[in-house]
MDAnalysis code that builds the backbone (N, CA, C; Angstrom):
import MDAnalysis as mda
import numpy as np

u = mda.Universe.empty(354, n_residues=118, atom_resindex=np.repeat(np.arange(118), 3), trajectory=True)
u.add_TopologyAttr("name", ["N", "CA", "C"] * 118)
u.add_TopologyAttr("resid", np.arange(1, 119))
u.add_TopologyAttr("resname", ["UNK", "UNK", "UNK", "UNK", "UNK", "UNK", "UNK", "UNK", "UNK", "UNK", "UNK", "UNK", "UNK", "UNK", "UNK", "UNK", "UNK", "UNK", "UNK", "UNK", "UNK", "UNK", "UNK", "UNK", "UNK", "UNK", "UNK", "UNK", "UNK", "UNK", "UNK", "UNK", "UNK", "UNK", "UNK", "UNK", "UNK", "UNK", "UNK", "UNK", "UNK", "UNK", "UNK", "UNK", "UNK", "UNK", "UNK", "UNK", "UNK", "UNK", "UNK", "UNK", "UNK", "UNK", "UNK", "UNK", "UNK", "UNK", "UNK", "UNK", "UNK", "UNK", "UNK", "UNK", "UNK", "UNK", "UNK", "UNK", "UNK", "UNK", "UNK", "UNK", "UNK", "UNK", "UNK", "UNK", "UNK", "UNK", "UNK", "UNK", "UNK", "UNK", "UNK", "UNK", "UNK", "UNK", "UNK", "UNK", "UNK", "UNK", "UNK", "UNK", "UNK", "UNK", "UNK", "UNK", "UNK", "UNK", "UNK", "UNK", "UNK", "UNK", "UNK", "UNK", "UNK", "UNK", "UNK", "UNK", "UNK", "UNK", "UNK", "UNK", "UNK", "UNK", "UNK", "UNK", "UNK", "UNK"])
u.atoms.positions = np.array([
    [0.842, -1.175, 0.000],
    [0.000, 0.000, 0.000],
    [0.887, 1.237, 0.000],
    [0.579, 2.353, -0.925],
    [0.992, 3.550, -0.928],
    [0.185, 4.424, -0.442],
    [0.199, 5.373, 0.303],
    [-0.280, 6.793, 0.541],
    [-0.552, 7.569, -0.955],
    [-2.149, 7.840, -0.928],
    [-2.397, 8.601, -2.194],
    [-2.274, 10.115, -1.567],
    [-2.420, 11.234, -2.240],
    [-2.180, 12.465, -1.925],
    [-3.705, 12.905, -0.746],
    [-4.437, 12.506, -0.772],
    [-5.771, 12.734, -0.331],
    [-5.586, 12.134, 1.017],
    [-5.073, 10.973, 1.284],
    [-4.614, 10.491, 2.511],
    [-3.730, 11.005, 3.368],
    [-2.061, 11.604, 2.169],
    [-1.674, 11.973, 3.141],
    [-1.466, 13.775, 3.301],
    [-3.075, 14.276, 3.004],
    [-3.180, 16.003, 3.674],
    [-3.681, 15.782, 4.594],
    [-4.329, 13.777, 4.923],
    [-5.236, 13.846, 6.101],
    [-4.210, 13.906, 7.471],
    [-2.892, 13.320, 7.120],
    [-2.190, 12.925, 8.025],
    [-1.021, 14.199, 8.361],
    [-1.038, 14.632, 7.323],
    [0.305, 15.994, 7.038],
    [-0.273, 16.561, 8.211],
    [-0.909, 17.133, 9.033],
    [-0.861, 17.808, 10.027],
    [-0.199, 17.451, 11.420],
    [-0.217, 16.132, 11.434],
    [0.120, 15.078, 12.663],
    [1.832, 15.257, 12.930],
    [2.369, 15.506, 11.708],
    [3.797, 15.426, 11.149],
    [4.780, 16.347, 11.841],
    [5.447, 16.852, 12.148],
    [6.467, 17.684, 12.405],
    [7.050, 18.479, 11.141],
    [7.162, 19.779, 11.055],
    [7.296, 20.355, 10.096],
    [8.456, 20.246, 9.176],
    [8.955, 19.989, 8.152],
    [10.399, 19.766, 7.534],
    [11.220, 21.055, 7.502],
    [12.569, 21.455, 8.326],
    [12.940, 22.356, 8.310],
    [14.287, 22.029, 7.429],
    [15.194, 23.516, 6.950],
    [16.168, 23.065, 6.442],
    [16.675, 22.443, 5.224],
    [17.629, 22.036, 4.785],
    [17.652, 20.904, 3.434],
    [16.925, 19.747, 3.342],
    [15.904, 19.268, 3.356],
    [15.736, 17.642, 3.124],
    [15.281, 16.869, 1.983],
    [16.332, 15.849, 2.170],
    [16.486, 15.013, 1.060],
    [15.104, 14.148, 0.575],
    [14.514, 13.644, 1.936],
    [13.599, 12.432, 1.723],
    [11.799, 13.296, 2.145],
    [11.393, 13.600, 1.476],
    [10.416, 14.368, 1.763],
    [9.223, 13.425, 2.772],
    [8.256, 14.168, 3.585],
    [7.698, 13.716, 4.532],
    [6.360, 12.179, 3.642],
    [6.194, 12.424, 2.440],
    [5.114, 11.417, 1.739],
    [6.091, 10.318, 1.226],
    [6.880, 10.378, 1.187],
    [8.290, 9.397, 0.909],
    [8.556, 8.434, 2.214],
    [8.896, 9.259, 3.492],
    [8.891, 8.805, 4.635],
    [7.786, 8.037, 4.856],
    [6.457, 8.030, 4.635],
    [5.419, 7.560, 5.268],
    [5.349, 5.921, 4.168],
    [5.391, 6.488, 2.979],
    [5.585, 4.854, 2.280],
    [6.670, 4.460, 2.488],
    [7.767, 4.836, 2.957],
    [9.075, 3.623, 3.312],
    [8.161, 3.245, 4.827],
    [7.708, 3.804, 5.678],
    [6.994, 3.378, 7.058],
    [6.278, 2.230, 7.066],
    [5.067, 2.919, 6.105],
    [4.333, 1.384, 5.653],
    [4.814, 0.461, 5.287],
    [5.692, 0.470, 3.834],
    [6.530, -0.929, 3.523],
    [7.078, -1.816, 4.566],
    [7.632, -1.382, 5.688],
    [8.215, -2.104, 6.788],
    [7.554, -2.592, 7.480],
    [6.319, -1.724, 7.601],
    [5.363, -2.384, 8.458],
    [4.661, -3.601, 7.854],
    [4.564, -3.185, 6.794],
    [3.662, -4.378, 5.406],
    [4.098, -5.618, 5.529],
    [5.962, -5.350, 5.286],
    [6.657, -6.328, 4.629],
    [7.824, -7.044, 5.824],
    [7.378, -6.562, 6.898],
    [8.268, -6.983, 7.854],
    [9.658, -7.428, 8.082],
    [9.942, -5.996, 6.977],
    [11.686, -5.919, 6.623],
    [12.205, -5.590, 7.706],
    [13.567, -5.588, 7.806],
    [14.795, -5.044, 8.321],
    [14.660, -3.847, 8.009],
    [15.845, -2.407, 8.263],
    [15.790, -1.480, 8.363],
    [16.886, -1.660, 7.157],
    [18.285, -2.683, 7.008],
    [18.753, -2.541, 6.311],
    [18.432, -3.954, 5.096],
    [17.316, -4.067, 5.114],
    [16.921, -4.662, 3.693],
    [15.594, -3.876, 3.379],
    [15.818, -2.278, 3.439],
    [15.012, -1.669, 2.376],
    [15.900, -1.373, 1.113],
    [14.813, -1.178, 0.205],
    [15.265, -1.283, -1.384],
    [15.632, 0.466, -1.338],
    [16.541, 0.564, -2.548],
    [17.088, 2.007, -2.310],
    [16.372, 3.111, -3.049],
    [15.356, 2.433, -3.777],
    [14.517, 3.399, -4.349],
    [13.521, 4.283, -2.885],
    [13.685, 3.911, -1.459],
    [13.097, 4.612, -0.499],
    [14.667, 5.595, -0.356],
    [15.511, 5.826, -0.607],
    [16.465, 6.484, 0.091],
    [17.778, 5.824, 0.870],
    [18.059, 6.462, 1.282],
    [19.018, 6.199, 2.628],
    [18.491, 5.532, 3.835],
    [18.640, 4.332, 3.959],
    [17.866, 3.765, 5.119],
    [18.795, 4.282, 6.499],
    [19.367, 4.610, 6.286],
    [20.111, 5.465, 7.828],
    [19.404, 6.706, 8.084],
    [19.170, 7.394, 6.598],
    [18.705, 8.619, 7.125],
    [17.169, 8.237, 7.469],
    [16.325, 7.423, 7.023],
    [15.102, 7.018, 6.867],
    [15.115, 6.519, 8.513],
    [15.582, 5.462, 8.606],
    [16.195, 5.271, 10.118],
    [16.221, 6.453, 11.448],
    [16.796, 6.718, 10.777],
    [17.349, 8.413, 12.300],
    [16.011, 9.169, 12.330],
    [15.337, 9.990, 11.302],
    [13.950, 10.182, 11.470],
    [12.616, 9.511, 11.616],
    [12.711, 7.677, 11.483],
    [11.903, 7.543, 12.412],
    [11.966, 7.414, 13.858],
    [13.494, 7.182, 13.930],
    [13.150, 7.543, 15.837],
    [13.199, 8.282, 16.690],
    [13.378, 9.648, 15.539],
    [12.881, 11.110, 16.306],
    [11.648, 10.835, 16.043],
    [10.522, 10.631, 15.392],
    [9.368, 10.788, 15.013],
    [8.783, 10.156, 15.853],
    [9.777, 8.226, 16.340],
    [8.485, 7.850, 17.748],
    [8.928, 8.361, 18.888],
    [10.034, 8.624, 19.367],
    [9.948, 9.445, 20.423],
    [8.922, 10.426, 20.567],
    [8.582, 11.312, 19.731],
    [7.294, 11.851, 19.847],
    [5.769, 11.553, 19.523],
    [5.854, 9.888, 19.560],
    [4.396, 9.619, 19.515],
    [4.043, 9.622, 17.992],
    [4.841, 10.313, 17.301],
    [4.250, 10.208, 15.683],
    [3.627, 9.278, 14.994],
    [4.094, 7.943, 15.181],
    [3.965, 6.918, 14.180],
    [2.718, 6.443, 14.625],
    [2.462, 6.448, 15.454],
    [0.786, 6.004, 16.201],
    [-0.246, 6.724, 16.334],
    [0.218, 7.900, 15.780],
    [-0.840, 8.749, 15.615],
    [-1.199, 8.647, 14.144],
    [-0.296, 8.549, 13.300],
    [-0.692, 8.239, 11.510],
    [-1.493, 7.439, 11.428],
    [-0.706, 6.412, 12.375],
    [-1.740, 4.580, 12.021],
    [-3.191, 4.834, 12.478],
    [-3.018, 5.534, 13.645],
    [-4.723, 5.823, 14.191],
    [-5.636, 6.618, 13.399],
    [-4.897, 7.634, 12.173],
    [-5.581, 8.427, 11.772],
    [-5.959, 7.429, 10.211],
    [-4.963, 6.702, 9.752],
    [-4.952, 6.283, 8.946],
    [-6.104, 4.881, 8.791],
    [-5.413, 4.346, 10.107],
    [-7.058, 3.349, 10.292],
    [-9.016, 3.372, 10.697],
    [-8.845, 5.150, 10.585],
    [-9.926, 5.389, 11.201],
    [-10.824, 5.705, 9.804],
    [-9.812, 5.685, 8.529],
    [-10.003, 5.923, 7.827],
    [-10.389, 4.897, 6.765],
    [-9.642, 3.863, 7.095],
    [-9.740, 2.282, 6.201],
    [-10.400, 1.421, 6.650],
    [-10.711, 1.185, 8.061],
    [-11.590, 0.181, 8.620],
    [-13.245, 0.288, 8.767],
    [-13.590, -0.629, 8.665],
    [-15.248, -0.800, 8.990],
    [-15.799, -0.561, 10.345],
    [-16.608, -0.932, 10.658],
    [-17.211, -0.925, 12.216],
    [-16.602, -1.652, 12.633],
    [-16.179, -1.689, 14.277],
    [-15.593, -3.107, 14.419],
    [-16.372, -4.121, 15.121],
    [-17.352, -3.894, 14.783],
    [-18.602, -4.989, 15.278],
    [-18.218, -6.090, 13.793],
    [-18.273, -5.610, 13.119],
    [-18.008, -6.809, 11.775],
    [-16.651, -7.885, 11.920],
    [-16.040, -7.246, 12.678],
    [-14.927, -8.776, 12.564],
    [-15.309, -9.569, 13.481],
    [-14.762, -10.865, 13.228],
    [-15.246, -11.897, 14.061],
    [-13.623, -12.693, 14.073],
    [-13.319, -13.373, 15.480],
    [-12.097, -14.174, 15.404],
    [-12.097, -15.652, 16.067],
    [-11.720, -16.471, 15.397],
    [-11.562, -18.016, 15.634],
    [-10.791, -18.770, 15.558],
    [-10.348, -20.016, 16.194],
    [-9.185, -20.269, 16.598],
    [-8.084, -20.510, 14.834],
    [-8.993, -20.278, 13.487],
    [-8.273, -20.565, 12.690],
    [-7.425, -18.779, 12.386],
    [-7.384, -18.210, 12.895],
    [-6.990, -16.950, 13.263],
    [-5.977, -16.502, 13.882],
    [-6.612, -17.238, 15.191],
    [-5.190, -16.527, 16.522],
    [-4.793, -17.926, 16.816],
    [-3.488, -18.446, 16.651],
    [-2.542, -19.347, 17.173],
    [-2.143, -19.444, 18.362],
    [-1.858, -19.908, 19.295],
    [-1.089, -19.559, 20.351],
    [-0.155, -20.874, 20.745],
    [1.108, -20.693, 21.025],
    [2.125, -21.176, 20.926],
    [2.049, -22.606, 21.901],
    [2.247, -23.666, 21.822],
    [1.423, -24.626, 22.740],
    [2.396, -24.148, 24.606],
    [3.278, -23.815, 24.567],
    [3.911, -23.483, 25.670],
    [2.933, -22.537, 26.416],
    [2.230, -21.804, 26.149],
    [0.945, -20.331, 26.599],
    [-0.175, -21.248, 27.273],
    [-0.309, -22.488, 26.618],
    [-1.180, -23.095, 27.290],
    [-1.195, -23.932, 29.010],
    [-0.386, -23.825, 29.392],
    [0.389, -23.704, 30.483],
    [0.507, -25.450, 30.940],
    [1.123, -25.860, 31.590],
    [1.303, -27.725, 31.654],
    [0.061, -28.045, 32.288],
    [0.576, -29.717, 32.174],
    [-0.526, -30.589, 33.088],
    [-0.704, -30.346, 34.324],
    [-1.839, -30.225, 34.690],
    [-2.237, -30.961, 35.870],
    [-2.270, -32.103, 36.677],
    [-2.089, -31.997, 37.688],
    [-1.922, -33.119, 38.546],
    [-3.095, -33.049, 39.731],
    [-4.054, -34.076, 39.571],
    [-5.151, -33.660, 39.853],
    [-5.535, -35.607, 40.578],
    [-6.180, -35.594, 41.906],
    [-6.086, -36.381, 42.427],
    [-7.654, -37.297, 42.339],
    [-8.203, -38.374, 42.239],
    [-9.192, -38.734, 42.395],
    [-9.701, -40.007, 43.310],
    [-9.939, -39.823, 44.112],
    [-9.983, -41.169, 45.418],
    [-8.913, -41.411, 45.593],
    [-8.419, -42.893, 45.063],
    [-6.925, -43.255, 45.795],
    [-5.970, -43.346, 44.410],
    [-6.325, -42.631, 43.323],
    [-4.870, -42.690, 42.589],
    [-4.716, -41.127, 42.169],
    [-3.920, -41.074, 41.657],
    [-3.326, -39.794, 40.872],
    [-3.462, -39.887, 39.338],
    [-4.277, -39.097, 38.633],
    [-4.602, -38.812, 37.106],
    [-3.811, -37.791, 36.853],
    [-2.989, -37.751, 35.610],
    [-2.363, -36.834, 35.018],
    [-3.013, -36.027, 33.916],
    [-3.354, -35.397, 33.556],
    [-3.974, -35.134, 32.323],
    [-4.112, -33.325, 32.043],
    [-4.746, -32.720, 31.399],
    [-5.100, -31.276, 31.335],
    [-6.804, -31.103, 32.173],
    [-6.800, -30.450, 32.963],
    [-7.888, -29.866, 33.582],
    [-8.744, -28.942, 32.181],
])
């Protein structure tokens, strides 16, 4: 997903203002953001058509130090999602790691000992 221009005048306010020379302009920044988030890259396996991933790097973590990046996503999802009465979730969904499920029980019944899950 890319940021179309309409999306991001919704978000350009949230932003910190660009002062100075800059190379990687603030609608540039926000699709290298997403891609990572999308594509669950590394910082240094972005493609170089985003820039300088150092410099891309160094301004996003001035940007979450100030809360920035969670404020886009919030503005950005308030914008893309449905009601959230419409989703529904089931175990073919959420996984959970069999270790979370926590061990057996040891659970006693008259005169022997049953091992099993409660």
């Amino acid at each position: 997903m890319k940021l179309n221009q309409k999306q991001f005048k919704q978000v350009a306010p949230l932003l910190p203002k660009q002062r100075g020379h800059v190379k990687i302009d603030n609608l540039t920044f926000l699709n290298t953001f997403i891609y990572i988030c999308e594509n669950g890259r590394e910082w240094r396996a972005l493609p170089e058509t985003f820039g300088s991933r150092h410099s891309i790097y160094m301004r996003f973590n001035r940007r979450a130090k100030n809360v920035v990046p969670e404020r886009v996503v919030t503005a950005l999802q308030a914008e893309r999602l449905p009601d959230p009465k419409v989703f529904s979730l089931d175990s073919t969904s959420i996984k959970v790691h069999p270790d979370v499920r926590g061990a057996l029980k040891k659970r006693q019944t008259g005169d022997r000992e049953v091992t099993g899950r409660m």
